[in-house]
Backbone and ligand atoms as CSV (ligand in chain L), in Angstrom:
chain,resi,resn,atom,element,x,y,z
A,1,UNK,N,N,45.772,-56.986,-7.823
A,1,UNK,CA,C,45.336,-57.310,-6.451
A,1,UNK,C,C,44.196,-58.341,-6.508
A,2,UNK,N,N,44.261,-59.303,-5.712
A,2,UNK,CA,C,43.136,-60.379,-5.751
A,2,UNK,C,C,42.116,-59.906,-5.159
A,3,UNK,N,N,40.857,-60.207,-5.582
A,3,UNK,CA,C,39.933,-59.144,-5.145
A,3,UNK,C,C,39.132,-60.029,-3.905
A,4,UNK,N,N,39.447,-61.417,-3.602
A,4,UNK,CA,C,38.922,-62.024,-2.728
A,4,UNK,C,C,39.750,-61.517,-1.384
A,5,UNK,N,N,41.045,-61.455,-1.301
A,5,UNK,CA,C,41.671,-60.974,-0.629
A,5,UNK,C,C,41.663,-59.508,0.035
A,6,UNK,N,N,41.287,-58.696,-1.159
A,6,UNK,CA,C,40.831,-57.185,-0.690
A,6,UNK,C,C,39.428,-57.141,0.368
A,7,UNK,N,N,38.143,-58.195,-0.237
A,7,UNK,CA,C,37.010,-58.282,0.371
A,7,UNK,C,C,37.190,-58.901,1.842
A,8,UNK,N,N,38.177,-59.659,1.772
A,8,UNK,CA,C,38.342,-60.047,3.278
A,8,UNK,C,C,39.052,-59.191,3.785
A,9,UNK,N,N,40.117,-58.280,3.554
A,9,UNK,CA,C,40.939,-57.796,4.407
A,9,UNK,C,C,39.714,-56.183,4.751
A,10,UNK,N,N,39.202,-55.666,3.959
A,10,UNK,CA,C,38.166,-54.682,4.243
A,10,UNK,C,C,37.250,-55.018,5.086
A,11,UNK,N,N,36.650,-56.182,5.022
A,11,UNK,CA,C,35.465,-56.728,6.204
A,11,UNK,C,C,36.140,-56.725,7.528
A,12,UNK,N,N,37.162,-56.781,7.677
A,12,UNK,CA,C,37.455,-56.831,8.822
A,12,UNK,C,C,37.474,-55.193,9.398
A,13,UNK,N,N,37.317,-54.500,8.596
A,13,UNK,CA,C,37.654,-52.697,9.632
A,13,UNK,C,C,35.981,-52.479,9.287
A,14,UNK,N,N,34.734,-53.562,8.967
A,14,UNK,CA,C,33.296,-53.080,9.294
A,14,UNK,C,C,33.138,-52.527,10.580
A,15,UNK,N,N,31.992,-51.502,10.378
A,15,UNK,CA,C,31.342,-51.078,11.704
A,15,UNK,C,C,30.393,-51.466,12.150
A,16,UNK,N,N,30.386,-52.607,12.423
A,16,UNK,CA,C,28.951,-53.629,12.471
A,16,UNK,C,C,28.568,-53.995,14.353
A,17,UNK,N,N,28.615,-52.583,15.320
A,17,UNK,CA,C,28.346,-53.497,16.354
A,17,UNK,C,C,27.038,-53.739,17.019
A,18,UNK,N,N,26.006,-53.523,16.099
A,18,UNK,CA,C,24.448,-53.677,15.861
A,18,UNK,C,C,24.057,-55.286,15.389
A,19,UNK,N,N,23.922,-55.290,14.036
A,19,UNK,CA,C,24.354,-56.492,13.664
A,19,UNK,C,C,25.355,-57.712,14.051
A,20,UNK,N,N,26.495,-56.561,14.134
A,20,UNK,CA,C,27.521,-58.020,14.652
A,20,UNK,C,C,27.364,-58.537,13.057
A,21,UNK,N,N,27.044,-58.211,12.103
A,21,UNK,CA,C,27.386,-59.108,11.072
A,21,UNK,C,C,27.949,-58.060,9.817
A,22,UNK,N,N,29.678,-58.665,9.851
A,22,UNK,CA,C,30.363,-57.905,8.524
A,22,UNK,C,C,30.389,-58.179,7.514
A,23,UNK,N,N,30.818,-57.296,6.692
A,23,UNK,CA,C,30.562,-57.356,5.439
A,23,UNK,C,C,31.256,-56.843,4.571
A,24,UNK,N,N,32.338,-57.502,3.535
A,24,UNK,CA,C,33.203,-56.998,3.064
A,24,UNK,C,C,33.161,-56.683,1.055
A,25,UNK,N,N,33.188,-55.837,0.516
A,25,UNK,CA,C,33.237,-55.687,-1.154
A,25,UNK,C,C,34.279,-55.302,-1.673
A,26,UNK,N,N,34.875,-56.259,-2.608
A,26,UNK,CA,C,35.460,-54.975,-3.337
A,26,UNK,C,C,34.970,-55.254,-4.847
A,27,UNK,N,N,35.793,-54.015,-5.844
A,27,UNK,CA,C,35.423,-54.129,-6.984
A,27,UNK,C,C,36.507,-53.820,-7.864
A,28,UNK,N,N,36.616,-54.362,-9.124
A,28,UNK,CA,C,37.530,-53.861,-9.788
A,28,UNK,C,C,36.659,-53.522,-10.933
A,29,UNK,N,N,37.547,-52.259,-11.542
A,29,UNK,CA,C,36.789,-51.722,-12.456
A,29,UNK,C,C,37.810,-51.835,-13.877
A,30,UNK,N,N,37.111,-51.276,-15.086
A,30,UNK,CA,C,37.364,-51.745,-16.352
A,30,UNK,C,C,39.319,-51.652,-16.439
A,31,UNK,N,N,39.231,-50.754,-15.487
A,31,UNK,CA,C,40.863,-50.028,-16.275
A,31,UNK,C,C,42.012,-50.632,-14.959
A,32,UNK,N,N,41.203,-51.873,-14.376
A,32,UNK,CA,C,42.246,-52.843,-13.181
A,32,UNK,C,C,42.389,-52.457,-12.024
A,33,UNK,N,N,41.702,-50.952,-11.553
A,33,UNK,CA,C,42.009,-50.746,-10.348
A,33,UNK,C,C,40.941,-51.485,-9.650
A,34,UNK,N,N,41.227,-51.423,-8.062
A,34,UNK,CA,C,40.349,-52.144,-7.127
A,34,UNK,C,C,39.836,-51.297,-5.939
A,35,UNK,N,N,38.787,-51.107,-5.972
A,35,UNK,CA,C,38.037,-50.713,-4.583
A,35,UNK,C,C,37.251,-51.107,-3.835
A,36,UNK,N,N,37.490,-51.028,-2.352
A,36,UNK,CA,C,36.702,-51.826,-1.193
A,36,UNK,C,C,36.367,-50.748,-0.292
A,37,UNK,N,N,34.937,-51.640,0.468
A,37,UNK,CA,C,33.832,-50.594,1.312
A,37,UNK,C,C,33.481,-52.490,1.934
A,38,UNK,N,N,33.415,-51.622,3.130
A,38,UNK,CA,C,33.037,-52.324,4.292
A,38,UNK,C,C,31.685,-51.996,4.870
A,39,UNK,N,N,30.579,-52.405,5.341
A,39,UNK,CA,C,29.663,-52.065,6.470
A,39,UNK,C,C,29.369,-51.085,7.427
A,40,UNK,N,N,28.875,-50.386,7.138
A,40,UNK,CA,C,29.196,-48.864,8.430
A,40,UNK,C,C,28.039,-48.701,8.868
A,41,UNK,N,N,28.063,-49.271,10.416
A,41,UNK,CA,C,26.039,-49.187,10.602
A,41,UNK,C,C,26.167,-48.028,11.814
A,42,UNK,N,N,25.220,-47.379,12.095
A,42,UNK,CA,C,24.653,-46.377,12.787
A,42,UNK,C,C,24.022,-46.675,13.643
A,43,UNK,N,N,23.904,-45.973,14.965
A,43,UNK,CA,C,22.877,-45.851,16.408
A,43,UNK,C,C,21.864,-45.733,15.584
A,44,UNK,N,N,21.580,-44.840,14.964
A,44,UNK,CA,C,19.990,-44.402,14.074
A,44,UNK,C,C,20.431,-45.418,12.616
A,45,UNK,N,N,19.213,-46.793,13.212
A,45,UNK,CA,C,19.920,-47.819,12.167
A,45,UNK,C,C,20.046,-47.392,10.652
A,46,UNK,N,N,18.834,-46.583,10.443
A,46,UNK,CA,C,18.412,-47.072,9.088
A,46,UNK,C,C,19.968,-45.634,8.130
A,47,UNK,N,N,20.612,-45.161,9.520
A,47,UNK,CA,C,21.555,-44.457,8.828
A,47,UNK,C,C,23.290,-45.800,8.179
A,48,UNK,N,N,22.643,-46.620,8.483
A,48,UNK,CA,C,23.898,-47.853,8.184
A,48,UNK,C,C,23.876,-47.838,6.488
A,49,UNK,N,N,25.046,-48.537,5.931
A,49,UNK,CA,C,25.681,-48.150,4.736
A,49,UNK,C,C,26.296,-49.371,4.538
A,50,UNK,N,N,25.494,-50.279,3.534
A,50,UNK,CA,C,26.065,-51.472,2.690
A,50,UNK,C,C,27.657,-51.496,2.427
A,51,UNK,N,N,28.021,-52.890,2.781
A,51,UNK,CA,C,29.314,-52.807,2.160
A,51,UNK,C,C,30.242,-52.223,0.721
A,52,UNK,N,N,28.546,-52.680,-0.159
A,52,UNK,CA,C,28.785,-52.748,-1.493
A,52,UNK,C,C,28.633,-51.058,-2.072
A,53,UNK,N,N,27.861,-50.352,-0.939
A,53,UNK,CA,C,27.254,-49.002,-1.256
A,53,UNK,C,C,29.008,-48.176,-0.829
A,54,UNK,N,N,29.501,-48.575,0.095
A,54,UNK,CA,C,31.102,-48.029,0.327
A,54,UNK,C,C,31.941,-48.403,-0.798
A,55,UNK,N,N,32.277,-49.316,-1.691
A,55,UNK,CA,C,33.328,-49.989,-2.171
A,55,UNK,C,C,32.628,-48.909,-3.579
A,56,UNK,N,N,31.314,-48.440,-3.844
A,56,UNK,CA,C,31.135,-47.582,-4.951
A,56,UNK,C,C,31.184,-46.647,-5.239
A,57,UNK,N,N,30.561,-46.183,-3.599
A,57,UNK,CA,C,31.252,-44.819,-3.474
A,57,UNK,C,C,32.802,-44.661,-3.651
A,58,UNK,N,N,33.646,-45.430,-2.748
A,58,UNK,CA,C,35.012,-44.433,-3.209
A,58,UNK,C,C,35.875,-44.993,-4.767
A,59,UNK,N,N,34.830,-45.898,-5.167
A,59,UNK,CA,C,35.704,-46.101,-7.507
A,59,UNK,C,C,34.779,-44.578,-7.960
A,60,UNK,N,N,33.328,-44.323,-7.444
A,60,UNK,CA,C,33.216,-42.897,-8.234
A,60,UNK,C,C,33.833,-41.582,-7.688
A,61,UNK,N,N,34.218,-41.688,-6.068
A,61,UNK,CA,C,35.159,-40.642,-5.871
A,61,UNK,C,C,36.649,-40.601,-6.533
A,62,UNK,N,N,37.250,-41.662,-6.790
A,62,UNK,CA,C,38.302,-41.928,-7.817
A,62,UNK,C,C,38.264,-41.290,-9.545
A,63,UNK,N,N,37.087,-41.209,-9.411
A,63,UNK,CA,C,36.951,-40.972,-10.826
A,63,UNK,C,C,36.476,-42.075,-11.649
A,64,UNK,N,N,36.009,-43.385,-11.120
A,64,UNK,CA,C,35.942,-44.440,-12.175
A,64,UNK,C,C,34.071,-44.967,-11.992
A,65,UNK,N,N,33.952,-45.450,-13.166
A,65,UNK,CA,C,32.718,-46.046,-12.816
A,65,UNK,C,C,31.919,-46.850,-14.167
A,66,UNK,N,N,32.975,-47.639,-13.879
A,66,UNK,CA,C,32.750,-48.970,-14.725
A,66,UNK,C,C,33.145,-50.319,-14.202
A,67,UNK,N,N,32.446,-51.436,-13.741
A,67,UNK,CA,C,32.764,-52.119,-12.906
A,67,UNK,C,C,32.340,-53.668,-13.447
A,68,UNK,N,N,34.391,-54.276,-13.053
A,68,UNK,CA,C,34.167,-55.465,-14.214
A,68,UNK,C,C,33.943,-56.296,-13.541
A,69,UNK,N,N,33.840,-56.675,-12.302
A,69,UNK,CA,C,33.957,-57.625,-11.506
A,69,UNK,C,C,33.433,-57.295,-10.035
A,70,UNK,N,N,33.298,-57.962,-9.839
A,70,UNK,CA,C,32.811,-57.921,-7.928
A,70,UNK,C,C,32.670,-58.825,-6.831
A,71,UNK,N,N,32.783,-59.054,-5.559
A,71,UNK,CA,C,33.343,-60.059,-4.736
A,71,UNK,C,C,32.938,-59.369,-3.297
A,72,UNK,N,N,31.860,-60.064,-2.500
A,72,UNK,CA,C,31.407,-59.678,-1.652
A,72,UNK,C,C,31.293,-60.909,-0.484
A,73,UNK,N,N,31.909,-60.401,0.615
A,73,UNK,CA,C,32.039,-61.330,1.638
A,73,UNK,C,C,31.679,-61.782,2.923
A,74,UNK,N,N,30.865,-62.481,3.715
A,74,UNK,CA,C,30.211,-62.302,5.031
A,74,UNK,C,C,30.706,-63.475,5.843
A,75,UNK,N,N,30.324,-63.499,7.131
A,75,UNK,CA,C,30.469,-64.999,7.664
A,75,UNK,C,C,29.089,-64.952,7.908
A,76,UNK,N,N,28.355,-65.900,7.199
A,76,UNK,CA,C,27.664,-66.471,7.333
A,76,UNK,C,C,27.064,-68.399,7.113
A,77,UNK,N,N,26.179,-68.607,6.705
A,77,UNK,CA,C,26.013,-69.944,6.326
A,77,UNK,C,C,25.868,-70.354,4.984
A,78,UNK,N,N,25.465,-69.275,4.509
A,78,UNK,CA,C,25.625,-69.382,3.029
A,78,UNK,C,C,26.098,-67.998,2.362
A,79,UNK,N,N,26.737,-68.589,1.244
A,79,UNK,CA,C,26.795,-66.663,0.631
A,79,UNK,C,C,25.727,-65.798,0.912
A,80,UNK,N,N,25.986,-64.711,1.181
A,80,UNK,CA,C,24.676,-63.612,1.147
A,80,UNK,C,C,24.654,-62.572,-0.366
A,81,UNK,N,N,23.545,-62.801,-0.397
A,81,UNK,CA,C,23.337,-62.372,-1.575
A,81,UNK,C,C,23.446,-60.316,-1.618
A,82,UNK,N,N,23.781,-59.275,-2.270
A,82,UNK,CA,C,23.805,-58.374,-1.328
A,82,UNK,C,C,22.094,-57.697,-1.876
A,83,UNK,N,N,21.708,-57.210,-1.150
A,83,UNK,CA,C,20.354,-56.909,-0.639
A,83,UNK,C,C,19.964,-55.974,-2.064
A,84,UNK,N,N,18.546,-55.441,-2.033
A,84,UNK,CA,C,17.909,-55.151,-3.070
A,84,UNK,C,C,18.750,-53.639,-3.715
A,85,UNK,N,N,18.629,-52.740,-2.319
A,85,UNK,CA,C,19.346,-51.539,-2.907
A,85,UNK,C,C,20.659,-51.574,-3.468
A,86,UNK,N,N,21.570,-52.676,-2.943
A,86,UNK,CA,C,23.015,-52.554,-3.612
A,86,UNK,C,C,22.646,-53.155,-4.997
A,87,UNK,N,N,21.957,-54.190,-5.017
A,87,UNK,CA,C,21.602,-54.530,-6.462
A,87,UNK,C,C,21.559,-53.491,-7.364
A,88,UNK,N,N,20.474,-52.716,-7.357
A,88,UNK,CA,C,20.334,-51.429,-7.999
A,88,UNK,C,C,21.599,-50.533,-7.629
A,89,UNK,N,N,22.371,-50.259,-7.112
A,89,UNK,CA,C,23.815,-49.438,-6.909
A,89,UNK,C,C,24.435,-50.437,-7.715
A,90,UNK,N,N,24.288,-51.603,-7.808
A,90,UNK,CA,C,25.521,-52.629,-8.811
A,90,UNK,C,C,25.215,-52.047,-10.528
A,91,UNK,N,N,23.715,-52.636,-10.438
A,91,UNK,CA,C,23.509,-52.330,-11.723
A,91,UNK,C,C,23.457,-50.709,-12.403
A,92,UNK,N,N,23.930,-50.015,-11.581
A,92,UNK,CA,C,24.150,-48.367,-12.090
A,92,UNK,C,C,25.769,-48.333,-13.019
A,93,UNK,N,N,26.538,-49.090,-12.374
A,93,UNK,CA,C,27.782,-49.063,-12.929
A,93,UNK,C,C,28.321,-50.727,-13.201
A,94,UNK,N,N,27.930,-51.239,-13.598
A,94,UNK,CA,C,28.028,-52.541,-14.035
A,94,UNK,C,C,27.702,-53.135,-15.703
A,95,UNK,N,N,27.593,-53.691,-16.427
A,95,UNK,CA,C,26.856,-54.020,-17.345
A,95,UNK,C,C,26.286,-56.196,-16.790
A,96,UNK,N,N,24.994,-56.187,-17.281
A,96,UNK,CA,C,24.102,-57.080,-16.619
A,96,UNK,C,C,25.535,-58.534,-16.592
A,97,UNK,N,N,26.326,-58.557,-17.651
A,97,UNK,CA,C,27.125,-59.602,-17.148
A,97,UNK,C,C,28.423,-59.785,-16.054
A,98,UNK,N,N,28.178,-58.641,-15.756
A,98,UNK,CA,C,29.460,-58.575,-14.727
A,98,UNK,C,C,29.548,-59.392,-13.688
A,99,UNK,N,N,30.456,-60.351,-13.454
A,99,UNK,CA,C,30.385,-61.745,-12.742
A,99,UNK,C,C,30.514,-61.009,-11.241
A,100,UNK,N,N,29.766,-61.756,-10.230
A,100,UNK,CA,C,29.737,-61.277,-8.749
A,100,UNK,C,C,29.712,-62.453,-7.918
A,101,UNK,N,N,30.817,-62.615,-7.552
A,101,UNK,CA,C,31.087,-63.518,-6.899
A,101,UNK,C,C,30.536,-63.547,-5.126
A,102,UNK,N,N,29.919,-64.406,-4.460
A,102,UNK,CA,C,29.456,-64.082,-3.085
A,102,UNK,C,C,29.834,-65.218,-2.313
A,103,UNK,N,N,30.369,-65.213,-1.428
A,103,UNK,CA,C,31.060,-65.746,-0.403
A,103,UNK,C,C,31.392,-65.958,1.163
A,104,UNK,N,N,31.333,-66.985,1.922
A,104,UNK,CA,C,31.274,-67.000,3.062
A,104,UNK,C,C,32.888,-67.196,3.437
A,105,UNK,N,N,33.123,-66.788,4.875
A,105,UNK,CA,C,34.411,-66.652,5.412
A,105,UNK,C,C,34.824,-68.046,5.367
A,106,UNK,N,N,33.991,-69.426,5.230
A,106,UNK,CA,C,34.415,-70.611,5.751
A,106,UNK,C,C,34.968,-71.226,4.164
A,107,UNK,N,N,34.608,-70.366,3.230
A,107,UNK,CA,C,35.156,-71.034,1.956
A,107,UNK,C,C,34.673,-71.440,0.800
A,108,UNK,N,N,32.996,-70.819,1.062
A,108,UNK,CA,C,32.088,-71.434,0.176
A,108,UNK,C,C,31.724,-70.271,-0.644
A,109,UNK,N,N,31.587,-70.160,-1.791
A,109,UNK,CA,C,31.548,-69.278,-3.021
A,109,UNK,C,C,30.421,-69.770,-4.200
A,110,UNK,N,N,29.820,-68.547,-4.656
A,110,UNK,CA,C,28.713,-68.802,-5.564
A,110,UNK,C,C,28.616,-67.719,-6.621
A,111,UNK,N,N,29.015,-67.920,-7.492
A,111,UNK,CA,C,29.084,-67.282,-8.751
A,111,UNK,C,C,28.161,-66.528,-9.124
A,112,UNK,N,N,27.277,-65.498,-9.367
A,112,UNK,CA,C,26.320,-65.085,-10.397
A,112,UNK,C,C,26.664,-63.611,-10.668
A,113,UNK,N,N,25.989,-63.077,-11.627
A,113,UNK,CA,C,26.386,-61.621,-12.474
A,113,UNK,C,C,25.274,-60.615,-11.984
A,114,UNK,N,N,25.478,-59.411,-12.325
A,114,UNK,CA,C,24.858,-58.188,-11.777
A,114,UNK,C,C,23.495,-58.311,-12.326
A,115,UNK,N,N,23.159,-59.014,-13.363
A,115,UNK,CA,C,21.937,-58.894,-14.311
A,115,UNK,C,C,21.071,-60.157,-13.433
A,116,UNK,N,N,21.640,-61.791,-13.333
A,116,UNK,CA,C,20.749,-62.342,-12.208
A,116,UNK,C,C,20.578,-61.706,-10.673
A,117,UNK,N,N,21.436,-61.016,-10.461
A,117,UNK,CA,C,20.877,-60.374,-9.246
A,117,UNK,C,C,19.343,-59.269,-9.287
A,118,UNK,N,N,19.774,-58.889,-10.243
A,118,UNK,CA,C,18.080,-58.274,-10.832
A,118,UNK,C,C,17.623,-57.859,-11.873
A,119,UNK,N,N,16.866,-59.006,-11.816
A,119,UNK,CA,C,15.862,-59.408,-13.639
A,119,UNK,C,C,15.484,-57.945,-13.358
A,120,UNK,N,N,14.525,-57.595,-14.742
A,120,UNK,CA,C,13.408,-56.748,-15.054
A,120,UNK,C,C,14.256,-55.283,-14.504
A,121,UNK,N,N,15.306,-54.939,-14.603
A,121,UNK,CA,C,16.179,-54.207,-13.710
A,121,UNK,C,C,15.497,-52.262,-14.373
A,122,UNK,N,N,15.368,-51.664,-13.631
A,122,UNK,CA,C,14.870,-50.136,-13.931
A,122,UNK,C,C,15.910,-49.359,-14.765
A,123,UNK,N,N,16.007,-48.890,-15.899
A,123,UNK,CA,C,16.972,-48.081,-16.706
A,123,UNK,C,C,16.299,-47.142,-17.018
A,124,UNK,N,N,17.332,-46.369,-17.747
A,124,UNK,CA,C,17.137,-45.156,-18.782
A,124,UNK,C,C,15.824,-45.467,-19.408
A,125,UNK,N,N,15.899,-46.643,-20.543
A,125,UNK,CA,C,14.911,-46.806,-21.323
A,125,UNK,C,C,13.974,-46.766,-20.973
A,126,UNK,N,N,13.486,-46.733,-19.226
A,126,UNK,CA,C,12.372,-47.191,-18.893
A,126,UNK,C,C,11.347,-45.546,-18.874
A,127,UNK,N,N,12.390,-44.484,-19.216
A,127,UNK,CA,C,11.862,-43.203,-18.794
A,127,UNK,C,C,11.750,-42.065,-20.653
A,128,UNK,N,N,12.104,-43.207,-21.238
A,128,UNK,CA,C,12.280,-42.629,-22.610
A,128,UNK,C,C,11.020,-41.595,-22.997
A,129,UNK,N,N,9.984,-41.610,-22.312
A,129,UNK,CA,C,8.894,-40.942,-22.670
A,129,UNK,C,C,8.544,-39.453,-21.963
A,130,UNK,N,N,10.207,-39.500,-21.267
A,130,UNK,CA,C,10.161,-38.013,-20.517
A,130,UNK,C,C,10.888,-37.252,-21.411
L,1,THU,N1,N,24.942,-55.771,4.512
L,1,THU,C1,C,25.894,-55.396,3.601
L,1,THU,O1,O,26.795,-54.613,3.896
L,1,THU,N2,N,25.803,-55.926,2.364
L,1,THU,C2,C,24.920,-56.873,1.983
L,1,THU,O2,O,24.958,-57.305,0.844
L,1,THU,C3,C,23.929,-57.381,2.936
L,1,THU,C4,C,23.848,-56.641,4.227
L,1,THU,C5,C,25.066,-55.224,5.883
L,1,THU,C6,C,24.094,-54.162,6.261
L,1,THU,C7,C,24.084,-54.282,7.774
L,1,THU,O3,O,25.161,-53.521,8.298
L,1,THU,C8,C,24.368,-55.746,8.026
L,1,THU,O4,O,24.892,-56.267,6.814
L,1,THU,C9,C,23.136,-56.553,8.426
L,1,THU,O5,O,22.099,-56.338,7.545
């Protein structure tokens, strides 16, 4: 499954009528399957739910959680980059090179991996002294 194709066809069933701005992910993980999560925002905003935070939830309700690739989609003016917390949800099941592709509806695409999305990134190692 093309995963640009999954990210657009998922953005379109967002629940975005706060924003007004959708947002589509999917992901494929090590063993080829593909999963997508859309935008789900809430009356009580801060209860809203990243595209990228849906498309992870249901590869670990699947059972999977290794993630080789990723492709996230908005209409906007430029790719949107996805925000600090999905960063950290990327880099939980990702390894730092996993290419993440970000993209606007009009056609414009920008390449970078889970690890430039966030340097200095918080791990295991960082707690080795517990
Ligand atoms: N949003 C995402 O779903 N992913 C991102 O990477 C950036 C922001 C959503 C959250 C909210 O529903 C809307 O976009 C505006 O912030």
């Amino acid at each position: 499954m093309d995963l640009k194709q999954a990210a657009q066809a998922v953005r379109e069933n967002a629940h975005a009528p706060y924003s007004k701005f959708k947002v589509g992910a999917a992901l494929r993980t090590t063993s080829g399957a593909v999963f997508v999560g859309c935008n789900v925002e809430n009356v009580a905003y801060p209860e809203g739910t990243c595209a990228e935070a849906g498309a992870i939830a249901a590869m670990v309700a699947a059972g999977e959680r290794e993630i080789a690739e990723a492709f996230v989609i908005a209409d906007s003016p430029d790719p949107v980059p996805p925000c600090g917390g999905c960063r950290q949800k990327l880099a939980e099941f990702a390894a730092t090179s996993v290419p993440v592709t970000l993209a606007t509806t009009d056609g414009t695409e920008r390449l970078t991996t889970v690890g430039d999305l966030l340097p200095g990134a918080f791990g295991t190692d960082h707690m080795d002294r517990t």
